[in-house]
ZAMARGU-4260 file (C-alpha; in steps of 0.2 Angstrom, whole numbers, plus 5000, padded with zeros to 4 digits):
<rodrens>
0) 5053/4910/4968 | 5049/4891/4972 | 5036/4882/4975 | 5041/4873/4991 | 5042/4889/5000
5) 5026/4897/4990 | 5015/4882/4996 | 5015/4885/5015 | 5002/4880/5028 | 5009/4891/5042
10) 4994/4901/5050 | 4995/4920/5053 | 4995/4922/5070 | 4996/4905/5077 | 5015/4902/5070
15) 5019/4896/5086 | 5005/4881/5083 | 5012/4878/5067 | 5017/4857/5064 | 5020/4845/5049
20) 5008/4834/5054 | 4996/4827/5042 | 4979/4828/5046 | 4961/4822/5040 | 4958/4838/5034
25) 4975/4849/5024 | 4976/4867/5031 | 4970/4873/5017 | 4956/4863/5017 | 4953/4871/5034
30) 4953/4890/5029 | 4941/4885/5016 | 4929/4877/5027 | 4933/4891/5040 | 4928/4904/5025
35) 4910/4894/5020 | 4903/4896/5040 | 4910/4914/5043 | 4899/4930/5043 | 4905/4938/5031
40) 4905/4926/5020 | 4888/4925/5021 | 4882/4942/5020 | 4885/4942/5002 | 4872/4935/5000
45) 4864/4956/5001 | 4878/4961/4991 | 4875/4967/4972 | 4888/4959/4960 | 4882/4969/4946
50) 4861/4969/4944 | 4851/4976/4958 | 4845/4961/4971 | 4832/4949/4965 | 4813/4949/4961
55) 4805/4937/4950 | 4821/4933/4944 | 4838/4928/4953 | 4852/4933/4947 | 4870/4932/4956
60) 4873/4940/4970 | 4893/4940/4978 | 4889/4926/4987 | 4885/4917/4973 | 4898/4923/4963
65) 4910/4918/4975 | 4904/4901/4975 | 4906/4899/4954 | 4922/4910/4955 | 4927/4894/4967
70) 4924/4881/4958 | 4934/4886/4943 | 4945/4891/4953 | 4949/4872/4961 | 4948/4866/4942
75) 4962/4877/4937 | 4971/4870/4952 | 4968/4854/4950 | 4976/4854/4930 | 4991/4866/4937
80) 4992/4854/4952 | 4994/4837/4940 | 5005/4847/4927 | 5017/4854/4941 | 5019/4838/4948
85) 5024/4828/4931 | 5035/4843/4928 | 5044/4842/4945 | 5044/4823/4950 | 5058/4826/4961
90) 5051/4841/4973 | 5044/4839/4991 | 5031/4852/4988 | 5014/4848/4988 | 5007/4853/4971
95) 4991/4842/4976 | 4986/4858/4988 | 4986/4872/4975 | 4966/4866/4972 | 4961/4869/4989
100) 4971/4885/4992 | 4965/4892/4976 | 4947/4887/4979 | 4949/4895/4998 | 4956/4911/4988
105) 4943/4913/4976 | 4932/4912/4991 | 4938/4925/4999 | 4943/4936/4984 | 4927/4948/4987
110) 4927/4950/5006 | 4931/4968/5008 | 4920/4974/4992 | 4907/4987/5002 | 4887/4988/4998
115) 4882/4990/4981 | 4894/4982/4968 | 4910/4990/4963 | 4900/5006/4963 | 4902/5005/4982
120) 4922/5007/4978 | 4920/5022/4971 | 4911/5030/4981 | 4921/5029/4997 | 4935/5033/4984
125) 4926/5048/4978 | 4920/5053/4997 | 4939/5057/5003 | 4945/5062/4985 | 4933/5075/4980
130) 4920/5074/4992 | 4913/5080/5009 | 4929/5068/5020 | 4942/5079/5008 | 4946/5092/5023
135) 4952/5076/5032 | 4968/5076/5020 | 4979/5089/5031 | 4976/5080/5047 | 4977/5061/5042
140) 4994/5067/5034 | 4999/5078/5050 | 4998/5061/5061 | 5006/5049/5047 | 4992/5040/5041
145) 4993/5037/5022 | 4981/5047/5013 | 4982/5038/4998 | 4974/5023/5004 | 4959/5031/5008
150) 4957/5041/4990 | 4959/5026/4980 | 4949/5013/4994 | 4953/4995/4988 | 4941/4982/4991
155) 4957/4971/4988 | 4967/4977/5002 | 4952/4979/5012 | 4948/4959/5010 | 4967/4957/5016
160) 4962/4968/5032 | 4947/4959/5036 | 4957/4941/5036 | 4972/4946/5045 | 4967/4963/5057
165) 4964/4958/5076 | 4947/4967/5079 | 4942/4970/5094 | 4936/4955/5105 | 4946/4941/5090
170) 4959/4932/5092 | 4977/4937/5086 | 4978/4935/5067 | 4958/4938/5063 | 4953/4924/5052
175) 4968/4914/5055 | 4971/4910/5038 | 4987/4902/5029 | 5000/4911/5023 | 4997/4905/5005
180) 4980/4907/5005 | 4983/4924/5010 | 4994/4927/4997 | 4986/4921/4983 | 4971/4934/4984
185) 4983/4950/4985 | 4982/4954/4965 | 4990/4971/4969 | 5005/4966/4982 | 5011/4985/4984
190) 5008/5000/4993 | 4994/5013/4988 | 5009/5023/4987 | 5020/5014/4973 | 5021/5022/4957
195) 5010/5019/4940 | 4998/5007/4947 | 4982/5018/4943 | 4977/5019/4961 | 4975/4998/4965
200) 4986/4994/4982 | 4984/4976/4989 | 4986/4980/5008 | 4982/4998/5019 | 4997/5005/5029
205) 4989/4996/5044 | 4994/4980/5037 | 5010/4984/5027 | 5022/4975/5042 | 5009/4959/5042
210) 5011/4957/5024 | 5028/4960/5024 | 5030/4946/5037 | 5019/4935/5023 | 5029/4938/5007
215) 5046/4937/5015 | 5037/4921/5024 | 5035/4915/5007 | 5050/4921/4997 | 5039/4929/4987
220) 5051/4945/4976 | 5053/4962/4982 | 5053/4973/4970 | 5058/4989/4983 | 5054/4993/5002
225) 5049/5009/4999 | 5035/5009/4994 | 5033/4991/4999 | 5031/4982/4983 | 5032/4963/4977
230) 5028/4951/4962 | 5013/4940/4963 | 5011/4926/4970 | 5009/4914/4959 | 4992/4906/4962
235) 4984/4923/4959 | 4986/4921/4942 | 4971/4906/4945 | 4963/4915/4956 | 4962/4932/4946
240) 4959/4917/4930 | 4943/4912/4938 | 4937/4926/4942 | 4938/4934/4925 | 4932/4918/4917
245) 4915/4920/4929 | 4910/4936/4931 | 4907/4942/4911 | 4899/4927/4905 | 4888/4923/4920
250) 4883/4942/4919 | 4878/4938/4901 | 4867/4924/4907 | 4860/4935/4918 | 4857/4949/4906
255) 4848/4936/4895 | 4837/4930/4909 | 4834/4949/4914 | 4828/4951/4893 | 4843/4965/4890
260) 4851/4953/4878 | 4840/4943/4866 | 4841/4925/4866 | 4850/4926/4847 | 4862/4936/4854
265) 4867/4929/4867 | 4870/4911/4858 | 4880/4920/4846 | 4890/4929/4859 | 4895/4910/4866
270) 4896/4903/4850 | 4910/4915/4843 | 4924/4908/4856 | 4925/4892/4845 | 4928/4888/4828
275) 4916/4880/4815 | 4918/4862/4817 | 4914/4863/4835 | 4901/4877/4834 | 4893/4862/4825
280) 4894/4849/4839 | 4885/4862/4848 | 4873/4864/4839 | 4867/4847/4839 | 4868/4846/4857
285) 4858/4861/4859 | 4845/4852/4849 | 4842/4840/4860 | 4832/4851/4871 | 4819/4865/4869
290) 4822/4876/4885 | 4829/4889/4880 | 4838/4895/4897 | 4846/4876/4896 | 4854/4880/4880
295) 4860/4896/4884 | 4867/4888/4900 | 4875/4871/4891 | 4884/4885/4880 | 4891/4896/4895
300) 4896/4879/4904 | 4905/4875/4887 | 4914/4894/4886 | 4919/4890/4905 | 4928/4874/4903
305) 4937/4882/4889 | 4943/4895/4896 | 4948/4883/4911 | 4958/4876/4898 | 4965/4889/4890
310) 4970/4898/4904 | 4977/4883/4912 | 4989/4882/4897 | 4993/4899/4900 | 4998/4897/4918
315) 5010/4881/4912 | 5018/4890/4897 | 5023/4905/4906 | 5029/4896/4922 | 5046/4900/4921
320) 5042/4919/4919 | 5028/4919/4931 | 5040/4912/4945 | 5052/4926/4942 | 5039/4939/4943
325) 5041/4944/4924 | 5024/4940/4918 | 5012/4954/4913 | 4996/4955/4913 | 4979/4943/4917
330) 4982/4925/4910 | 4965/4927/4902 | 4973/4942/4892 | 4984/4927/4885 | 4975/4915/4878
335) 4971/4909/4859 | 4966/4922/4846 | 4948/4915/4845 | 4943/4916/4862 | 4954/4932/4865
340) 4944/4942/4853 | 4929/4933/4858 | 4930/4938/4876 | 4934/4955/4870 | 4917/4957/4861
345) 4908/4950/4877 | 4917/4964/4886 | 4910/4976/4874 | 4892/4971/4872 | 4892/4970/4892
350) 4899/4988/4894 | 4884/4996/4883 | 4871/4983/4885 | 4873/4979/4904 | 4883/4990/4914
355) 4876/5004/4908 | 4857/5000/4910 | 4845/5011/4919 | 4844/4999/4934 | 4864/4996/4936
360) 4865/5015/4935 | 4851/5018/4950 | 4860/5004/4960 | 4877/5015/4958 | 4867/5030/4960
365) 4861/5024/4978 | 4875/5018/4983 | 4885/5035/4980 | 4872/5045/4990 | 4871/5031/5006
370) 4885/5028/5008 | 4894/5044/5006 | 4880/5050/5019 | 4884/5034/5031 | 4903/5038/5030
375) 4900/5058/5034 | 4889/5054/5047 | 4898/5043/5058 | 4918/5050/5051 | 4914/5067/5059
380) 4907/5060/5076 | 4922/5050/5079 | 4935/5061/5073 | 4928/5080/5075 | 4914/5078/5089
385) 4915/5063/5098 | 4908/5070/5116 | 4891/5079/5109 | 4876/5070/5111 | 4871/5065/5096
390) 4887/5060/5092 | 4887/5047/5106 | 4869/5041/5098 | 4877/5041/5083 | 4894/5029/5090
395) 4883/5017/5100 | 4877/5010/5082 | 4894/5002/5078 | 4900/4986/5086 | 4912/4986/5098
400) 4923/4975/5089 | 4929/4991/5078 | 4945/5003/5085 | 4937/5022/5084 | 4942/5027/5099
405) 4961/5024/5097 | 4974/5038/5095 | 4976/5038/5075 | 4963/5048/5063 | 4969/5037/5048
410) 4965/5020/5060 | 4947/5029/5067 | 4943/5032/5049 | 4949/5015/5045 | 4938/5009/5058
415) 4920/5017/5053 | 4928/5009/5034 | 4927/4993/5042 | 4909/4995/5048 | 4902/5002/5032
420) 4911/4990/5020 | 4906/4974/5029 | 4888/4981/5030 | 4874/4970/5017 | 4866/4983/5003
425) 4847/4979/5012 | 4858/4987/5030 | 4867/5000/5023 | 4849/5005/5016 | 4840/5002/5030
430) 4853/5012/5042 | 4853/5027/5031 | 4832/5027/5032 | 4832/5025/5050 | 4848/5039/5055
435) 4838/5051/5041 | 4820/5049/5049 | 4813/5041/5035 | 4809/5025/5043 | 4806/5022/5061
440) 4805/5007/5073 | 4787/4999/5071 | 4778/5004/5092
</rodrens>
């Protein structure tokens, strides 16, 4: 692969407008724009990242995630950017771009994740798989709609689908986004179908000819056309990087501000990605001030900028290997043995002491039980008995903007997906009260 081809401002669906002018704004600068004032964007603001949605107490939301995931994302680009450059003087490609395409990804990496945190996932998963949408298998095959993509639902692929599908009413190529952009948030760039993947795809059957188009676009590497699969690209090494580097350690803050982990070990959880000497430097810093939720966040900011680092040097030693599509594995998986033990005694302590708390658990819990309800509810009045009357009650509650009366069980079924997974946790709740009888409109 090369980079002149891998950096490319050409917008899905609006080739045909496509110039090399120079503007006030890049393209890329654009689709993040574009990404900050769209609705769903903001509606995950109501989604869970990992603890149930604020109290007395705020803790991250995806919007917010998103946010941080952003800004380490543009400081990862920013050092590849001004690397790439010294290292290739002589190429026309715009290295000074990767910041802002990287920081539009990272915006959009958690777009298509549904209600409820990841638990959401699994429950649409575990609907088709083993649950009440199973007798669906036969049919959904019968018409040659892929099957897998349902059993093993991707909010990756599904954030794909929401940026490129033309919905009803939209414009041709949904979001309009760049083709680089687009790539640089498929971490799984194969079919659902492609062998020894453990069930993660990058794009549904719907979209496998729009991503094709992309990556060929791109000259990104195919690895075989059937099942569709290619290498990375490479920016979502940073992209994946920053997301990885945000998510653990401002779920530790969290936890710490939630009273799961003590303050002691939370410090020592920081502390131990760095070595004596500068474990003392800290400590004199942290000194200076007495609030304690200011220490603990001086020392999250100072894991960060490390891993920024680290990762960075990562990216830039495995260059050559990334660009041929040989590199395994998450660049945070790579770095020093100090932090790399570090990180895996943080992942550790969250998995016993937060993701498995009472309130997480109620969170995934809920979430099975409404949204397995919401997709059997409006799945069977659009597949099985679309004329009865309460079927047509129940169709009327989803927007026009989604396909469920086209031809295809796998593309109706896609469809009611698109509703539910771009619904908030506070909507999803409030639907399933009001369909059940357990809340009515105020008279």
């Amino acid at each position: 692969m090369n980079w002149q081809k891998l950096l490319s401002a050409k917008r899905f669906g609006m080739e045909e407008y496509h110039d090399e002018k120079h503007h006030d704004r890049s393209d890329f600068q654009r689709d993040y724009d574009r990404l900050i004032f769209s609705s769903p964007f903001r509606r995950l603001q109501n989604k869970t990242q990992v603890f149930p949605l604020p109290g007395s107490i705020f803790v991250h939301n995806r919007l917010t995630h998103s946010i941080e995931v952003s800004s380490v994302g543009r400081s990862l680009g920013v050092i590849i950017s001004r690397e790439l450059r010294k290292r290739y003087s002589e190429s026309s490609a715009d290295f000074e771009d990767i910041s802002s395409i990287v920081a539009a990804g990272c915006l959009a990496h958690d777009l298509g994740n549904p209600p409820f945190g990841h638990s959401g996932e699994t429950a649409i998963s575990s609907f088709f798989s083993e649950g009440k949408g199973k007798y669906l298998e036969q049919k959904v095959k019968e018409e040659g709609g892929r099957w897998e993509d349902l059993i093993n639902f991707e909010g990756n692929a599904n954030s794909i689908r929401l940026l490129i599908h033309q919905f009803n009413g939209r414009r041709k190529g949904g979001f309009a986004m760049t083709y680089s952009m687009l790539a640089s948030i498929a971490k799984y760039p194969y079919s659902s179908t492609a062998p020894n993947q453990k069930g993660k795809f990058g794009f549904f059957q719907s979209e496998e000819d729009d991503f094709r188009r992309i990556a060929n676009e791109l000259g990104m590497l195919c690895v075989s056309e059937n099942p569709l699969q290619f290498v990375r690209h490479p920016l979502v090494y940073l992209v994946e990087a920053a997301d990885d580097i945000c998510y653990k350690i401002m779920d530790i803050e969290d936890a710490h501000k939630l009273g799961l982990l003590s303050t002691e070990q939370t410090i020592s959880l920081f502390m131990n990605f760095f070595d004596e000497e500068r474990q003392q430097k800290m400590k004199r810093t942290m000194d200076r001030v007495s609030d304690t939720n200011e220490q603990i966040a001086y020392l999250r900011s100072s894991v960060i900028g490390l891993l920024v680092d680290e990762c960075s040097r990562v990216f830039l030693d495995n260059e050559e290997t990334i660009m041929l599509g040989q590199f395994e594995g998450a660049l945070i998986k790579h770095v020093s043995p100090l932090p790399n033990q570090a990180n895996k005694d943080a992942t550790k302590i969250s998995i016993s002491k937060i993701y498995k708390t009472k309130d997480v658990v109620d969170i995934e819990l809920a979430g099975h039980r409404i949204i397995g309800f919401l997709l059997e509810t409006f799945i069977t009045a659009v597949t099985e008995h679309p004329t009865t009357k309460y079927s047509e009650l129940i169709i009327s509650r989803i927007p026009e903007q989604f396909e469920i009366h086209v031809d295809s069980t796998y593309k109706r079924i896609l469809a009611v997906l698109d509703f539910v997974s771009g619904m908030t946790d506070v909507y999803a709740l409030d639907l399933y009260r009001k369909i059940t009888g357990m809340s009515l409109p105020t008279v």
